[in-house]
C-alpha positions in Angstrom: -34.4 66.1 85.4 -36.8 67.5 88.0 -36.9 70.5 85.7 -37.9 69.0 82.9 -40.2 66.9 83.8 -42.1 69.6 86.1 -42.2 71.9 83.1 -43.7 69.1 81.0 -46.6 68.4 83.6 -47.3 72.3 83.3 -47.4 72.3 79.5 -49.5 69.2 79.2 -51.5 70.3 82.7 -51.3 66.6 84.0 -51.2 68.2 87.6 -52.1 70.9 89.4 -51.0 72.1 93.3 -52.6 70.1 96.2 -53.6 67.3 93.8 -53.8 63.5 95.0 -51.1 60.8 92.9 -51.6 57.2 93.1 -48.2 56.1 91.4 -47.4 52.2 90.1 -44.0 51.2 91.1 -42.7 48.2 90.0 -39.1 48.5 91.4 -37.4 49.1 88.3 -35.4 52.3 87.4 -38.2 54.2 85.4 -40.6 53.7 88.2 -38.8 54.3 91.1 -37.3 57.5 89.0 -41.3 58.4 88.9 -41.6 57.9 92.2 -39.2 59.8 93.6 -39.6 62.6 91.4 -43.3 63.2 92.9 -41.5 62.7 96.3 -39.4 65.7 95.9 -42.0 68.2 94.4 -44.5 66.7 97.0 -44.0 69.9 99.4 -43.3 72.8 96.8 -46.9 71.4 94.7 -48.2 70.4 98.4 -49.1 66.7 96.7 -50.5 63.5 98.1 -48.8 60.7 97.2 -49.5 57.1 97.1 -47.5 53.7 95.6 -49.3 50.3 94.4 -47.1 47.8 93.3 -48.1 44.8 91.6 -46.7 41.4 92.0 -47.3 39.1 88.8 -46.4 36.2 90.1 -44.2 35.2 87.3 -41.1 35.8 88.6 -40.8 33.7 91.7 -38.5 34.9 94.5 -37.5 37.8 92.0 -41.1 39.2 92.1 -41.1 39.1 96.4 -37.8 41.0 96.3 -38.8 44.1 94.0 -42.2 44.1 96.6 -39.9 43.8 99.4 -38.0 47.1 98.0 -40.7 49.1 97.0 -42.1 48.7 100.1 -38.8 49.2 101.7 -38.4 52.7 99.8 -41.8 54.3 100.5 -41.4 52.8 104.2 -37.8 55.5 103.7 -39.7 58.1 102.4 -43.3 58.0 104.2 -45.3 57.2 101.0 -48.0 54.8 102.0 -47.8 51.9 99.8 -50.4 48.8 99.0 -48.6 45.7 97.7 -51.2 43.5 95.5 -51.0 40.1 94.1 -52.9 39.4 90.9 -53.1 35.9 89.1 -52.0 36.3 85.8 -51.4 33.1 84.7 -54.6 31.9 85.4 -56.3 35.0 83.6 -54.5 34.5 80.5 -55.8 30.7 80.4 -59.0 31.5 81.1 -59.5 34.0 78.5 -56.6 33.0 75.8 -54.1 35.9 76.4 -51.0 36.1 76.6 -48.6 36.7 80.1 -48.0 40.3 78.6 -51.8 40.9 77.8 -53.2 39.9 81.0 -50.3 40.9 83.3 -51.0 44.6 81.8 -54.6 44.5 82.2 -54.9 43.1 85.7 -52.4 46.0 86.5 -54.3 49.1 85.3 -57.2 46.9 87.2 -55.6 46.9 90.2 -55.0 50.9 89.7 -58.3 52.0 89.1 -59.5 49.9 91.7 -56.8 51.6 94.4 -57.9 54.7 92.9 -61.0 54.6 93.5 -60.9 53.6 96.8 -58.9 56.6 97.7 -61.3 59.0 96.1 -64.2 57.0 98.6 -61.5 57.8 101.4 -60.4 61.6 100.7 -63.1 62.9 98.5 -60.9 64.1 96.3 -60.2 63.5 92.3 -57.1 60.8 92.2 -54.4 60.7 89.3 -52.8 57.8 88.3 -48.8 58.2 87.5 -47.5 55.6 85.8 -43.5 55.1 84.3 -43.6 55.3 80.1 -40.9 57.5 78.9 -39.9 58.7 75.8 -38.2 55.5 74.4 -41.4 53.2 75.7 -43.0 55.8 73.3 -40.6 55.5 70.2 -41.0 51.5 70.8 -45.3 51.7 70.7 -44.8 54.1 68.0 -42.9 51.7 66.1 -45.4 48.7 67.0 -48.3 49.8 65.9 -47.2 51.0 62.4 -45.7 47.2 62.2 -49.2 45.7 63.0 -51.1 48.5 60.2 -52.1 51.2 62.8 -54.1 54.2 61.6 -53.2 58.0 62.6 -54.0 57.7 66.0 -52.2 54.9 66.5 -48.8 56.6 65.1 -49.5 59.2 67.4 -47.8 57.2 70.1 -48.5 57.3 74.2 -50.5 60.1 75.2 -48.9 62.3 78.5 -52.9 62.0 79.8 -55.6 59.4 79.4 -59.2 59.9 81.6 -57.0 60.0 85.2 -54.0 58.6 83.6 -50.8 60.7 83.4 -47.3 60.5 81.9 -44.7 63.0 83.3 -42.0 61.0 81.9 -42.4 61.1 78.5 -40.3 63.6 78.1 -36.8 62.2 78.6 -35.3 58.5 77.8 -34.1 55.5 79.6 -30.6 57.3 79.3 -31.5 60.1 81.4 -33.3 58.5 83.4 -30.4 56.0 84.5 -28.0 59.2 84.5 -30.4 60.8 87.5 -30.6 57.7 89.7 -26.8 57.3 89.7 -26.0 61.3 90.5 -29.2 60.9 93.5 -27.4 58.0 94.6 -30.9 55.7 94.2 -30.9 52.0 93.6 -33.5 50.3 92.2 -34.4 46.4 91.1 -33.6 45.0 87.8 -36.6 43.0 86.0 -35.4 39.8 84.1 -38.9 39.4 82.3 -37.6 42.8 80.4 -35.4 40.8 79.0 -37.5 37.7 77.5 -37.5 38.0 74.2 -40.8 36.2 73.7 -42.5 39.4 74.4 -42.9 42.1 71.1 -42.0 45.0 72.9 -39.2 43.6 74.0 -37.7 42.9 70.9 -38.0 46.2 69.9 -36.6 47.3 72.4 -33.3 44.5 72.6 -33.1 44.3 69.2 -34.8 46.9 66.3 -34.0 50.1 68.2 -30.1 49.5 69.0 -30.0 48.4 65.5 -31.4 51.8 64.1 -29.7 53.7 65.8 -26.7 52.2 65.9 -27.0 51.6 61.5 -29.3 54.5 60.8 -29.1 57.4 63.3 -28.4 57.7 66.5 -31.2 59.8 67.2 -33.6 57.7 65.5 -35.7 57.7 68.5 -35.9 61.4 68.9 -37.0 61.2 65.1 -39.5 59.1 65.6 -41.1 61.1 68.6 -41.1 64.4 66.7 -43.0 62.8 63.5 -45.4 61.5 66.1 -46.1 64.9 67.3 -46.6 65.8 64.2 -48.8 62.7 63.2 -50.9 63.3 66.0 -51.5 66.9 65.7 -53.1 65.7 61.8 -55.2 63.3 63.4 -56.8 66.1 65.7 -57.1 67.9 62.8 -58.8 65.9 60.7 -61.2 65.0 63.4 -61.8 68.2 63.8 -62.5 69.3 60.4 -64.9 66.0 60.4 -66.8 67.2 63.4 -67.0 70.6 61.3 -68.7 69.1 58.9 -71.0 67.3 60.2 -72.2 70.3 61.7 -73.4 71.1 58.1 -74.3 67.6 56.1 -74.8 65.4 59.0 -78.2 64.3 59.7 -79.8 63.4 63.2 -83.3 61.7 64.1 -84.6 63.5 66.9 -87.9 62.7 69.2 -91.1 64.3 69.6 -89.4 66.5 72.3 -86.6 67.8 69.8 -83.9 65.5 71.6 -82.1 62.7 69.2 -82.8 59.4 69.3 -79.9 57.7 69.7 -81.2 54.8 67.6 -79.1 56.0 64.5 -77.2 59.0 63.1 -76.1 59.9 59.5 -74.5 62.1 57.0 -75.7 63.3 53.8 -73.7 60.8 51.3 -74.1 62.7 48.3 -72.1 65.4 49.8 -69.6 62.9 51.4 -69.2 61.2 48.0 -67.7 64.6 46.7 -64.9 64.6 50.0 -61.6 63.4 49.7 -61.3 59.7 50.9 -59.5 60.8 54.3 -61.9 63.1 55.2 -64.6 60.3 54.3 -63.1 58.3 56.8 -62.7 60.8 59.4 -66.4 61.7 58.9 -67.5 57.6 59.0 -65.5 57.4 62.1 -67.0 60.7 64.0 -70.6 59.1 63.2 -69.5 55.5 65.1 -68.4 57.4 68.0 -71.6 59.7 68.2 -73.9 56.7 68.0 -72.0 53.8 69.9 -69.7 55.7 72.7 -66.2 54.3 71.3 -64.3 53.1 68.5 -62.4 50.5 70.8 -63.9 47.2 67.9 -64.4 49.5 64.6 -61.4 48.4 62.5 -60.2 50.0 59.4 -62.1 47.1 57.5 -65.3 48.3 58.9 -64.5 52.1 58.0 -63.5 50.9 54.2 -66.8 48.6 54.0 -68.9 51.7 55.3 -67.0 54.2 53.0 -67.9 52.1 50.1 -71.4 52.3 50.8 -71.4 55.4 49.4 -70.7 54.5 46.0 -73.4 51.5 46.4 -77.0 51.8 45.6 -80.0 52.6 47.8 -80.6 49.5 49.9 -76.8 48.3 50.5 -75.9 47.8 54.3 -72.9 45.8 56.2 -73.1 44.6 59.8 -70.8 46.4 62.5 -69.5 45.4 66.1 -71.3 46.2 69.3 -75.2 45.6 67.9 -74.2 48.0 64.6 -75.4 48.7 61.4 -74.4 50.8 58.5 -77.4 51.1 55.6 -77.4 53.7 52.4 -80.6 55.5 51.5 -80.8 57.7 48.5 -80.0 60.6 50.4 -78.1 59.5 53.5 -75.6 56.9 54.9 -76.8 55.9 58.5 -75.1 54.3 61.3 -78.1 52.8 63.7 -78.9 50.6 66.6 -80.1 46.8 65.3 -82.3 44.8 67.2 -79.3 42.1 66.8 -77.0 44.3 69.6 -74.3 42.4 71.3 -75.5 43.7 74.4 -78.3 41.7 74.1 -80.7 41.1 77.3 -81.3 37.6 78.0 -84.8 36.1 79.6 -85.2 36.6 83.3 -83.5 33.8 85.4 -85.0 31.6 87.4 -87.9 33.1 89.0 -85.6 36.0 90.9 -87.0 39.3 87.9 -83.5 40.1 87.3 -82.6 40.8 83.6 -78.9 39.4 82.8 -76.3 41.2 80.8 -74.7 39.0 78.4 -71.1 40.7 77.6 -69.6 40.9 74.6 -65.9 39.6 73.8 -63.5 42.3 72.8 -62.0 41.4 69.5 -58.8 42.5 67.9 -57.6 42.1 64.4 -54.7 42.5 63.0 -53.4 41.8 59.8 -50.2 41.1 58.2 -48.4 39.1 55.4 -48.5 35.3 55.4 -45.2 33.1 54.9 -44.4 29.6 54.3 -43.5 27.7 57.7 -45.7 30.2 59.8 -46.8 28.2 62.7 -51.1 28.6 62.7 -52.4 29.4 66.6 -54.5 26.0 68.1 -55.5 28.5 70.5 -59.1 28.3 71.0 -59.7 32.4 71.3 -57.3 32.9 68.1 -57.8 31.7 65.0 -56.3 32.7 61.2 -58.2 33.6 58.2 -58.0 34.6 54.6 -57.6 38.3 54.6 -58.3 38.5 50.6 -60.9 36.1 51.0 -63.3 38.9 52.9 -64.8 40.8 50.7 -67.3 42.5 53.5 -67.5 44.5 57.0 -66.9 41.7 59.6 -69.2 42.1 62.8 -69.0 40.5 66.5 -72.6 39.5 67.1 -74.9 36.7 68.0 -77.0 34.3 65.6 -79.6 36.0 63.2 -82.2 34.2 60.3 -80.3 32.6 57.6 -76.4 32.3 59.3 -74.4 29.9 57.8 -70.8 28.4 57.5 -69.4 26.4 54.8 -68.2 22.6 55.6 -65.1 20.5 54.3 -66.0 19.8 50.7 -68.1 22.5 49.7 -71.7 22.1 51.6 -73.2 24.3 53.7 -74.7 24.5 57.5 -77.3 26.5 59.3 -75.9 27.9 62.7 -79.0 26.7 64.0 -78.2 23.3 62.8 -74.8 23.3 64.5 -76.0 24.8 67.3 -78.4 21.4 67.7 -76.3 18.8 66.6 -73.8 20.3 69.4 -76.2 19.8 71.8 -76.2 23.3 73.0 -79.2 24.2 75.1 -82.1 26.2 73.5 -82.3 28.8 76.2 -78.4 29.3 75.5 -77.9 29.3 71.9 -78.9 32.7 71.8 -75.7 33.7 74.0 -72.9 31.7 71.6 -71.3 35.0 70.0 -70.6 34.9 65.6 -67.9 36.5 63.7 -70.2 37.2 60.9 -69.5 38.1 57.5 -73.6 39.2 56.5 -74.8 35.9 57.1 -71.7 34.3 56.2 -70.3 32.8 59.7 -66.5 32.9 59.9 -66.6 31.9 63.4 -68.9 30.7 65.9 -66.4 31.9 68.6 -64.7 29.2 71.0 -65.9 26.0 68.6 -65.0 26.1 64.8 -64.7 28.4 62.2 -66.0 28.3 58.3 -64.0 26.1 55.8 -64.5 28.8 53.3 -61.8 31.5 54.9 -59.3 28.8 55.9 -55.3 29.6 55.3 -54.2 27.7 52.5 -50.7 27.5 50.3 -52.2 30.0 48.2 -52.9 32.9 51.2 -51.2 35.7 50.7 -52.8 38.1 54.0 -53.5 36.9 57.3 -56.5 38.5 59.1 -55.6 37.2 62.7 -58.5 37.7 65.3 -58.2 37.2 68.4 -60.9 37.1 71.7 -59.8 38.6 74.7 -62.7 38.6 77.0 -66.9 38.2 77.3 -68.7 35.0 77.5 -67.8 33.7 74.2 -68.8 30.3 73.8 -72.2 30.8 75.4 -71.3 28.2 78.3 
């Protein structure tokens, strides 16, 4: 086991000799197999190694015990160890997640935040360690082709992210089971792995023993080795968009020589010629030049864009994060609006600081609708007509000429709403729109259009769901 896994961190270079390792351990086998793993090459790579361990709160007396044994173990084997308590259910009612959502996100919180502290302390550059193996991997593989994922997203878990590494993604739950046992190392058995509420968990219970049981036993190793070869296309093809862009794409630059930032482009007469994949790899290099990440560009917005190209002069479709995408007779641009979700709100009272209004963070997914299906009353998720959009969808606040359609066929202007709801002047600037043009599907955390409601007759669900910001404007 030690083997392997050290000859995986070389090939993938997560680590490197006299290196600093804040490691999560949450008890269980694949973390306390992580764990002591970096315990026993600590002295041959002359390491420093840390634990954090993260109590949910969701498990009662079950959640103190696996604190009390991580800290127990690190006590036994001199690792320092911070035990931290986060409040997950609260978080997930406050911003309409679920457990699973805002248990992971407090926890990576929680890392950084212990990371960084040590990197104040020491001085030095601080990895993060955490417990995904190779079956973790086949599962999220597995998940995100279920819920319509892209390339990237079939390219599985990553062994490095930023200061995030993996070194067990290179054996399975067997294995790591197997080594525990022969090192003689106990370790705490989580019962929320087995609630079957959660997706992953089903997966894993359920779909996987299945397969491999009915289809092949290796099913997982499969799986793994197409995603290798999944993700090695994706680099590819981002590569060969980067390429050319080099030679069609087209920047705006200052008087100074430097670009603008305000917008970049591509010649779209050439682009018209390209194969649709390269298209897309191209529309999606231009997004990440101009906004910094692709974390809200959906595959809707990369279709709408792509069609632009076969639209006349003139056409444009409204994009996440203050985004625009316009066709000229020569070019399609992406650019900077003056609508951007980052928007800067007036000076507060008296005190000349300027206020950051932040955006939610939207997901969509979409997937086929049945009879019986039980629609969310969740205020941050809400159902709507997939086949009933017919444009780019965009996450921004109220612009001239917003709309939404009413029960029976009339209309109402946002600013009308906005009025009748009693919603301060200074503040109705600050309610966030899920916009379709000026089409409003959903003035986020109140109501949403009549016009992209689920009905008998839906055949596609386009589920979106808010998972942060201030998004009600309260």
């Amino acid at each position: 086991m030690r083997k392997q896994v050290e000859e995986f961190i070389q090939k993938q270079e997560l680590l490197t000799k006299g290196e600093h390792v804040l490691t999560a351990v949450s008890g269980g086998a694949d973390s306390t197999c992580l764990l002591y793993l970096l315990i026993q090459m600590r002295e041959d790579w002359d390491l420093e190694v840390r634990a954090v361990h993260v109590n949910h709160g969701l498990r009662g007396k079950e959640a103190d015990r696996d604190a009390d044994f991580t800290k127990a173990f690190c006590k036994e084997y001199e690792v320092p160890c911070s035990i931290r308590r986060v409040p997950v259910r609260e978080t997930a009612g406050a911003y309409g997640l679920s457990l699973e959502e805002a248990a992971r996100s407090l926890r990576y919180q929680v890392l950084k935040e212990e990371a960084c502290s040590w990197e104040r302390e020491s001085g030095k550059t601080v990895k993060i360690a955490v417990a995904h193996h190779g079956d973790d991997n086949a599962e999220t593989i597995l998940h995100n082709l279920f819920r319509g994922s892209g390339l990237r997203g079939l390219g599985g878990i990553r062994p490095v992210r930023e200061n995030i590494i993996r070194p067990l993604l290179t054996v399975t739950r067997r294995e790591i089971l197997t080594y525990l046992k022969q090192e003689g190392i106990c370790f705490c058995t989580d019962s929320s792995n087995q609630w079957e509420s959660c997706t992953r968990n089903k997966l894993r219970l359920k779909v996987m023993p299945l397969i491999c049981a009915q289809v092949n036993e290796r099913a997982s190793e499969h799986i793994l080795q197409a995603s290798e070869r999944v993700h090695q296309a994706d680099e590819y093809l981002e590569h060969q968009a980067k390429l050319w862009l080099e030679q069609y794409g087209v920047r705006e630059y200052d008087t100074e020589g430097r670009a603008s930032g305000e917008r970049t482009g591509a010649d779209a007469r050439q682009l018209y010629r390209e194969p649709e994949i390269i298209q897309t790899y191209v529309i999606r290099q231009l997004i990440l030049e101009l906004a910094g990440s692709r974390k809200d560009i959906t595959s809707i917005h990369v279709e709408a864009l792509r069609q632009l190209l076969y639209k006349q002069a003139g056409k444009q479709v409204d994009l996440p994060d203050g985004l625009m995408g316009r066709r000229t007779y020569d070019n399609l641009w992406i650019e900077r609006t003056t609508h951007s979700i980052d928007k800067r709100t007036q000076h507060g009272a008296g005190d000349g600081i300027c206020r950051e209004e932040k955006a939610p963070s939207v997901e969509f997914e979409v997937f086929s609708y049945e009879k019986g299906m039980e629609i969310p009353q969740n205020q941050y998720t809400k159902w709507f007509d997939y086949d009933k959009i017919k444009g780019a969808l965009s996450v921004r606040t109220r612009q001239r000429g917003d709309y939404f359609l009413l029960p029976g066929g009339g209309h109402k202007t946002i600013k009308a709403y906005l009025i009748d709801e009693k919603v301060p002047a200074e503040q109705r600037d600050n309610v966030f729109l899920l916009a379709e043009g000026s089409h409003i599907l959903w003035i986020i955390g109140r109501r949403i259009s009549e016009a992209y409601k689920v009905t008998a007759e839906t055949k596609r669900i386009l589920q979106v769901h808010i998972s942060g910001g201030k998004e009600d404007g309260r």
